[in-house]
N, C-alpha and C positions, 0 to 999 in steps of 0.2 A: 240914470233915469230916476226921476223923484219913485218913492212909496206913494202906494196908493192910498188913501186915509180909509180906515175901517178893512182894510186886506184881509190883516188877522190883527188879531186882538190881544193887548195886555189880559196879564192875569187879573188887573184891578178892572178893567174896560168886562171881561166877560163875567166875574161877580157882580158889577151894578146891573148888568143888564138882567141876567139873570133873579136878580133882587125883582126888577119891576116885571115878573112875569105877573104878582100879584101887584096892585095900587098902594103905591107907600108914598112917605117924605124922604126929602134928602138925608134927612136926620134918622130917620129909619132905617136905611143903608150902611150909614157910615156904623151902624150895632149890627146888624146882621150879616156882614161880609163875612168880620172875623166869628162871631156864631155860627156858620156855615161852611166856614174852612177850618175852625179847631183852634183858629190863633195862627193860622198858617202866614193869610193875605191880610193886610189891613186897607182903610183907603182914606188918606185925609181930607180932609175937608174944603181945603183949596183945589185938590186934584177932582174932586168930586163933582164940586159944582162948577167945575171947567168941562170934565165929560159930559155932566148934564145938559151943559149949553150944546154940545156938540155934537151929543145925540139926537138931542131936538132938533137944531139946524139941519140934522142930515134923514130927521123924520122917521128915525128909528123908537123913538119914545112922542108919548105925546105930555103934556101939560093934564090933569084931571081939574085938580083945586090948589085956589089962590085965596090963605087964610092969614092974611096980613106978611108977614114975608114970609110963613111955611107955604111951601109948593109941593103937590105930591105929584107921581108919574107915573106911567103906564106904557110897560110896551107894546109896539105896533107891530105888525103884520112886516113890516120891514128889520124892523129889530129883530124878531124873532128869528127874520129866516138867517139874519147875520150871524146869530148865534147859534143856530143850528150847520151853519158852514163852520163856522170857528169849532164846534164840538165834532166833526165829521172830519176836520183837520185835524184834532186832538188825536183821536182814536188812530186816524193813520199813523200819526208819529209812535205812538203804541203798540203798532199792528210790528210798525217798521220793528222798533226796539226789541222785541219778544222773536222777531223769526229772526235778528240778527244772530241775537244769543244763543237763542235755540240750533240754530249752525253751528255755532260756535262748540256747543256745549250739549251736544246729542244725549 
């Protein structure tokens, strides 16, 4: 059975999103991923404005301004809640890890 697209999300898919909770550019993004993970995530700039397309398409971000080819974005009411699913998944895989151990290791 194919994946469902948008199910869960890369770790680069949930930093852009998280990026446009405020209104940025593409270019914006691609500085403040690794500024916001330490150097951990990065996200190039081909993979970038491929998710961008694909968040729009699926109305998870929206377009703000078009200033010759800078685009800046904003997320939507559907993005948001994606990303609140994907961080409520995060936290279980955590919940999971921590009372594994903690059995493990009284």
């Amino acid at each position: 059975m194919p994946r469902v697209k948008f199910q869960t999300l890369t770790e680069q898919m949930f930093y852009i999103l998280l990026c446009l909770k405020e209104e940025c550019y593409g270019m914006d993004i691609l500085d403040k991923v690794p500024a916001m993970t330490k150097g951990r995530v990065h996200v190039g700039s081909g993979t970038l404005y491929h998710l961008l397309e694909q968040f729009s398409d699926a109305g998870m971000i929206r377009e703000t301004k078009v200033e010759g080819r800078r685009r800046s974005y904003i997320l939507t009411e559907t993005g948001k809640d994606t990303l609140d699913k994907e961080y409520r998944r995060i936290c279980a895989q955590a919940l999971d890890y921590r009372r594994i151990w903690e059995e493990e290791n009284p």
